[in-house]
ZAMARGU-4260 file (C-alpha; in steps of 0.2 Angstrom, whole numbers, plus 5000, padded with zeros to 4 digits):
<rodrens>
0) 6068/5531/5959 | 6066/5530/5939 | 6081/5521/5931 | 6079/5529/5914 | 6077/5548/5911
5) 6059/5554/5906 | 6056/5554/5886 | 6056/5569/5877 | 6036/5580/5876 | 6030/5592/5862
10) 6043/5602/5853 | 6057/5593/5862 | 6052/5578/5853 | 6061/5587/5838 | 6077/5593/5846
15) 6082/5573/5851 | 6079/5569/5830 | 6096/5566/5824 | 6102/5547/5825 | 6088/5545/5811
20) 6098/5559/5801 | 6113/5549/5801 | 6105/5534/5795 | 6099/5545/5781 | 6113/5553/5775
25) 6124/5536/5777 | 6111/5528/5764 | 6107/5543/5752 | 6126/5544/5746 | 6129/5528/5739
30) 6113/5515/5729 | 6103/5532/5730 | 6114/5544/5719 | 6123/5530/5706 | 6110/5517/5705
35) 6094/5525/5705 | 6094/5538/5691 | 6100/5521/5681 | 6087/5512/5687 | 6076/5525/5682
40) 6083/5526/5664 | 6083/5508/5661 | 6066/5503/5668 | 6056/5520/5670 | 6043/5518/5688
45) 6042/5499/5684 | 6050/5494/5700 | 6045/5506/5711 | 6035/5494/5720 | 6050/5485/5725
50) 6059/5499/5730 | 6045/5503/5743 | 6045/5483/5748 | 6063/5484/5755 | 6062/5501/5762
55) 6045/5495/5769 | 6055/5478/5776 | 6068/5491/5784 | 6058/5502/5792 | 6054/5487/5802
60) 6069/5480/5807 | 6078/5496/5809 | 6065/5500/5824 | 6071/5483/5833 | 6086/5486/5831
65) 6084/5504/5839 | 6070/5496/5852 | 6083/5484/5857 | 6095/5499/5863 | 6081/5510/5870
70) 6074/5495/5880 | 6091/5486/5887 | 6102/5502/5886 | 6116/5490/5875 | 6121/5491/5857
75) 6114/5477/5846 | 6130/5466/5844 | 6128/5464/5862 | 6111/5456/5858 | 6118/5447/5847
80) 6132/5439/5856 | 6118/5430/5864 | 6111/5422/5851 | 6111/5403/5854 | 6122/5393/5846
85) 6139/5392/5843 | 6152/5407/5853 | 6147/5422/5845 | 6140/5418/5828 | 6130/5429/5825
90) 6143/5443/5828 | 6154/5436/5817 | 6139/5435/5803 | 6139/5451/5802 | 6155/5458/5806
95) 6166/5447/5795 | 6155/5453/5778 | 6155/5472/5784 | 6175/5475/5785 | 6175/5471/5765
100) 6158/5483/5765 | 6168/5494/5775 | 6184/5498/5764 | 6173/5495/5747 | 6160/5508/5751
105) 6172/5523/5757 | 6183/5522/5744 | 6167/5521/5732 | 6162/5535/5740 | 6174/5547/5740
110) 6180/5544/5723 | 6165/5547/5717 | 6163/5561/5729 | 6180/5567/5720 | 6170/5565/5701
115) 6159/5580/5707 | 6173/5590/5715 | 6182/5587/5698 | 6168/5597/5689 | 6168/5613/5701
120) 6187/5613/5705 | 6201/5613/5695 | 6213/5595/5699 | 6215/5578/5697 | 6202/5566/5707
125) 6215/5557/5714 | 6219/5572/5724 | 6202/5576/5729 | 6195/5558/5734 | 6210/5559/5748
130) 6203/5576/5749 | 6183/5569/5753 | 6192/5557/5764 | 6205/5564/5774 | 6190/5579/5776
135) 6179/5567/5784 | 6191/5559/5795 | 6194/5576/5803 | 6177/5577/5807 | 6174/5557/5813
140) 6191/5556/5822 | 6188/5567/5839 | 6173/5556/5840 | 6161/5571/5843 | 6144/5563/5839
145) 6135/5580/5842 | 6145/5587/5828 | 6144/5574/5814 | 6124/5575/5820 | 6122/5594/5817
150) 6133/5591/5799 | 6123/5575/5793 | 6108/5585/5799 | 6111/5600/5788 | 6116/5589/5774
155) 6101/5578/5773 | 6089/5593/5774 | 6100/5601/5762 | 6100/5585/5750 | 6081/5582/5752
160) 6077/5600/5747 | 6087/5600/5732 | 6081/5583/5725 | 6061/5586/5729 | 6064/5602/5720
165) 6071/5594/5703 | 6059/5579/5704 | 6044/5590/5706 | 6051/5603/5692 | 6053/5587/5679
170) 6041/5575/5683 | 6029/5574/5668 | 6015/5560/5673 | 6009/5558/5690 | 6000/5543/5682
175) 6014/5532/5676 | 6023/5535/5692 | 6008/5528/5700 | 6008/5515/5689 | 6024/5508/5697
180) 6015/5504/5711 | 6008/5487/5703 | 6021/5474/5708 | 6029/5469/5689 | 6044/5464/5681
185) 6051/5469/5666 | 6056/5458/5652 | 6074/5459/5654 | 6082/5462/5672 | 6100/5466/5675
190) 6102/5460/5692 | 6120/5466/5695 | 6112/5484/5694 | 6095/5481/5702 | 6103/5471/5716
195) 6115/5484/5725 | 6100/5498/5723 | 6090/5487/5732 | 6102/5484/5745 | 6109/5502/5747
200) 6091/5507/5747 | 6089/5515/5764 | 6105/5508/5769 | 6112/5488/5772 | 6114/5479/5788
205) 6129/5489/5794 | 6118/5506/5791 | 6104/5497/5804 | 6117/5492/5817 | 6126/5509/5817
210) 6108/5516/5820 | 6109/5508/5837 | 6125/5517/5842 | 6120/5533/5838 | 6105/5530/5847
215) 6117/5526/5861 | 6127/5544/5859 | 6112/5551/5860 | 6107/5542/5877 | 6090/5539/5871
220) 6081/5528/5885 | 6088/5517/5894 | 6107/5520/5886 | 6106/5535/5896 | 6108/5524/5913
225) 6124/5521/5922 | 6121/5505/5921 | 6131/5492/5908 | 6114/5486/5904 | 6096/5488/5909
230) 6089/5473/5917 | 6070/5474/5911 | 6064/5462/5924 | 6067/5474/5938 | 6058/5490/5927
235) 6043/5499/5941 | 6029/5506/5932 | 6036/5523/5930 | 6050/5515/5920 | 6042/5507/5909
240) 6030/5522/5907 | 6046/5530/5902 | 6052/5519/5890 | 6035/5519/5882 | 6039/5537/5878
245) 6056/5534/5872 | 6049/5519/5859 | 6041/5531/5852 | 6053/5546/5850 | 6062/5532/5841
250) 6049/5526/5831 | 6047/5545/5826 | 6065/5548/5823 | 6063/5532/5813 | 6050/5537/5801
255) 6055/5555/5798 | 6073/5547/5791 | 6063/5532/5781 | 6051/5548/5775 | 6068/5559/5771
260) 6078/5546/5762 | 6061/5541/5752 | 6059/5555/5744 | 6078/5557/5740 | 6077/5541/5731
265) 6060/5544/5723 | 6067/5560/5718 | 6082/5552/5708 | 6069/5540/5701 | 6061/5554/5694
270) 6077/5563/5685 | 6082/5546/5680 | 6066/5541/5671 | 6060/5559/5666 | 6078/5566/5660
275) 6088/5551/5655 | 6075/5536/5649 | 6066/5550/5635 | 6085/5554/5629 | 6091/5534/5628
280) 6105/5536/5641 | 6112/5524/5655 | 6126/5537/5661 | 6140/5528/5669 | 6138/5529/5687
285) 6153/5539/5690 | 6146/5553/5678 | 6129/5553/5684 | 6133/5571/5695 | 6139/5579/5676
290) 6124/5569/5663 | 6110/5574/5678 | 6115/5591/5678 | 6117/5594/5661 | 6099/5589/5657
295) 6091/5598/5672 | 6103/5612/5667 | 6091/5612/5650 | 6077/5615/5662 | 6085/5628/5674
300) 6097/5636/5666 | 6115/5635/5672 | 6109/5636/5690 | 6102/5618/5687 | 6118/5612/5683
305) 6127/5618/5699 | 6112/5612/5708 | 6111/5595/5701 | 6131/5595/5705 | 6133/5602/5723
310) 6117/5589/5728 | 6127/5573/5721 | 6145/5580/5730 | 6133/5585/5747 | 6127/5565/5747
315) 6140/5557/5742 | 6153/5567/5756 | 6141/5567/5765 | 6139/5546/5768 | 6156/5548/5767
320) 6158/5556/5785 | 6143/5545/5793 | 6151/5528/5786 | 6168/5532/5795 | 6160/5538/5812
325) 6146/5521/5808 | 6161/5509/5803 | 6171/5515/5817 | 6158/5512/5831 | 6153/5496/5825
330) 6172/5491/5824 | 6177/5495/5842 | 6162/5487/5849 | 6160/5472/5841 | 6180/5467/5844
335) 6181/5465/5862 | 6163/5455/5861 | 6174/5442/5849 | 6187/5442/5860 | 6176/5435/5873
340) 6187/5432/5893 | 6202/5433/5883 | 6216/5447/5884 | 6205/5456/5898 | 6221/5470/5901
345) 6223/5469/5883 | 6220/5489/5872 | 6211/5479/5861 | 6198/5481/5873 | 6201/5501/5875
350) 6184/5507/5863 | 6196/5524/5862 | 6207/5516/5854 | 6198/5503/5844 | 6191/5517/5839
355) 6203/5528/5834 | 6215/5511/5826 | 6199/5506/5813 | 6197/5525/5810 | 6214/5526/5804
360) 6219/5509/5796 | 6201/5501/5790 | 6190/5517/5786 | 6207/5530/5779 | 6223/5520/5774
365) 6213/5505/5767 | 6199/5512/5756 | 6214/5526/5752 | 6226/5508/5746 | 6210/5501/5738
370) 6206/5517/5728 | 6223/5518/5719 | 6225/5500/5717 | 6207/5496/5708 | 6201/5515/5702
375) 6184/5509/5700 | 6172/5515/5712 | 6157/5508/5705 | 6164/5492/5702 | 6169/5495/5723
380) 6150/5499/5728 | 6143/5486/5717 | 6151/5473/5726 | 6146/5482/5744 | 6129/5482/5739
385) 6126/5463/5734 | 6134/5461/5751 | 6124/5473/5757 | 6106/5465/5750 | 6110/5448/5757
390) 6110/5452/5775 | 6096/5464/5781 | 6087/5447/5781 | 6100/5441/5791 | 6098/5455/5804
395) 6078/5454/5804 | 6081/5435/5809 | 6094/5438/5822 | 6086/5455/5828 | 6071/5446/5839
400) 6083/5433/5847 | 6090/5444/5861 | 6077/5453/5867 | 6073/5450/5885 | 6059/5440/5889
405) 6051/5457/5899 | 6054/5467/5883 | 6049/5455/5868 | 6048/5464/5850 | 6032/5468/5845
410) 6024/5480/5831 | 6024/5500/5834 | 6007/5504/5843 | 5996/5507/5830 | 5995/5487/5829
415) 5994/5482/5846 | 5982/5485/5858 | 5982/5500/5866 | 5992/5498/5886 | 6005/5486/5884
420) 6021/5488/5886
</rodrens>
């Protein structure tokens, strides 16, 4: 009898897309929107190559870390427990880092969520950055993942649409976008900017790992067994037939958000170096949503305004709601791991109400403390994304260490030979 369910076939394969949309909208809110139209400004398609290094790099380790989970069943902290070494290292390497990511980047978000909302609704954006966030926690707090996947779903779709449409309405030469391919540096670099766009590109390490749970709610492969974990030594043929099949649904789900959050990014390129470089201006980031819309307003008319400004609000609430469910899931997971044999009765090993405590105190009350404390949003995610750049490395070093000896990592299909598991 098959331990793990078989993989989806023909047009199923695009009902069981969605952990990949998730992944998407949690990356397009933040770097995307504030930094890329900067970057664009300041340095035209000069570093374009970059941009397609990292999310290139990421692509990569984001299928490990999703080939992990489809393979063993378990989320990735639990690989990484067993990484040799000192008790639990490599958990603490990532989690430690990510509680400051995680309080930084929601209040960012929704505060500068709250700058767009300013410019459609009367009202202070105090009140509508609790608004963003109390509005996401609504949503994150049942724990429903199915209906924070059909809303990230409509959103990035939405988000894509609208920022294809405005890059390809704008986009003068074809050529010197091309140009950007050439790996160069311009004269002067402000690494403080091009740093946390780099890291937000696609999403940091936290955006990876929450990729694994979602791949767990959705029961993709083996996380559909019964089973705590999947013991790959004991697969029979048919299962690992089967989990053939489910590595790549996952590659496929993988590519199609690498694909959408590309052509988001590239899109703000595009504004940013067709509308802001020709007119001399670096908006500040928490004006981006008003400057952009304004010049493609100039373009479209009124309408371009109100598109340019319900895209911005779409990503940034949008990240808003995947980085609360994605925060929370890696939170009440990764505690009980660090807690190791102790407290074994203990509700700090209740992933309800781990769950349900980090949703509350570290992703609502914190970020909400932080916001009126510092009021500078920016300043918030610039500091997340430098984290943020500094440990995808990390990940792609950890991310081979776990795998079973049975299920080794190795490079999607088109690179191996054709038959092996």
């Amino acid at each position: 009898m098959a331990t793990t369910p078989p993989p989806p076939t023909g047009r199923r394969r695009l009902i069981w897309l969605g952990p990949g949309f998730l992944w998407m909208v949690s990356a397009t809110g933040s770097g995307e929107l504030l930094f890329t139209p900067r970057v664009g400004s300041q340095y035209g398609y000069v570093l374009l190559w970059a941009l397609l290094a990292a999310v290139t790099l990421k692509w990569f380790i984001n299928r490990e870390v999703g080939r992990y989970t489809v393979c063993t069943g378990r989320h990735i902290l639990a690989g990484l427990a067993r990484v040799p070494g000192p008790r639990r290292w490599a958990v603490w390497a990532i989690l430690v880092p990510q509680a400051v990511v995680a309080i930084s980047v929601i209040s960012g978000l929704a505060a500068s969520a709250a700058t767009a909302l300013t410019l459609m609704l009367p009202g202070p954006v105090e009140i509508w950055t609790v608004a963003a966030i109390a509005l996401a926690f609504s949503l994150a707090f049942p724990g429903r993942y199915r209906a924070v996947e059909r809303a990230a779903t409509l959103l990035a779709i939405l988000l894509a649409l609208v920022a294809a449409a405005a890059a390809v309405t704008v986009l003068d030469s074809p050529r010197e976008l091309a140009a950007g391919l050439v790996p160069r540096l311009p004269s002067k670099v402000d690494v403080g900017e091009v740093l946390p766009w780099l890291g937000f590109a696609l999403s940091g390490a936290a955006g990876m790992t929450w990729y694994s749970y979602w791949l767990c709610a959705k029961r993709y492969g083996a996380a559909d067994t019964t089973e705590e974990q999947l013991d790959p030594g004991t697969l029979s043929d048919d299962d690992r037939w089967r989990l053939r099949g489910w590595i790549r649904q996952l590659t496929l789900d993988n590519s199609v958000a690498v694909a959408g959050t590309l052509v988001i990014v590239l899109a703000f390129l595009i504004l940013g170096a067709e509308l802001l470089r020709p007119e001399r201006i670096v908006p500040e980031e928490d004006h981006v949503a008003r400057v952009l819309g304004e010049l493609l307003g100039k373009v479209w008319g009124r309408v371009g305004f109100w598109v340019m400004v319900g895209g911005v609000l779409v990503a940034f609430w949008s990240s808003v709601l995947s980085s609360q469910d994605g925060f929370a899931r890696l939170f009440s997971a990764g505690t009980p791991l660090l807690l190791g044999a102790r407290r074994p009765a203990s509700r700090w090993r209740d992933s309800r109400f781990l769950r349900r405590f980090y949703l509350i105190v570290l992703l609502t009350a914190l970020p909400l403390a932080l916001y009126l404390i510092a009021d500078k949003p920016v300043v918030l995610l610039a500091v997340a994304g430098g984290i943020g750049a500094t440990q995808p490395p990390l990940l792609a070093g950890f991310t081979p260490l776990p795998h079973p000896p049975e299920a080794p990592p190795r490079p999607p299909a088109p690179l191996r030979p054709v038959g092996r598991t």
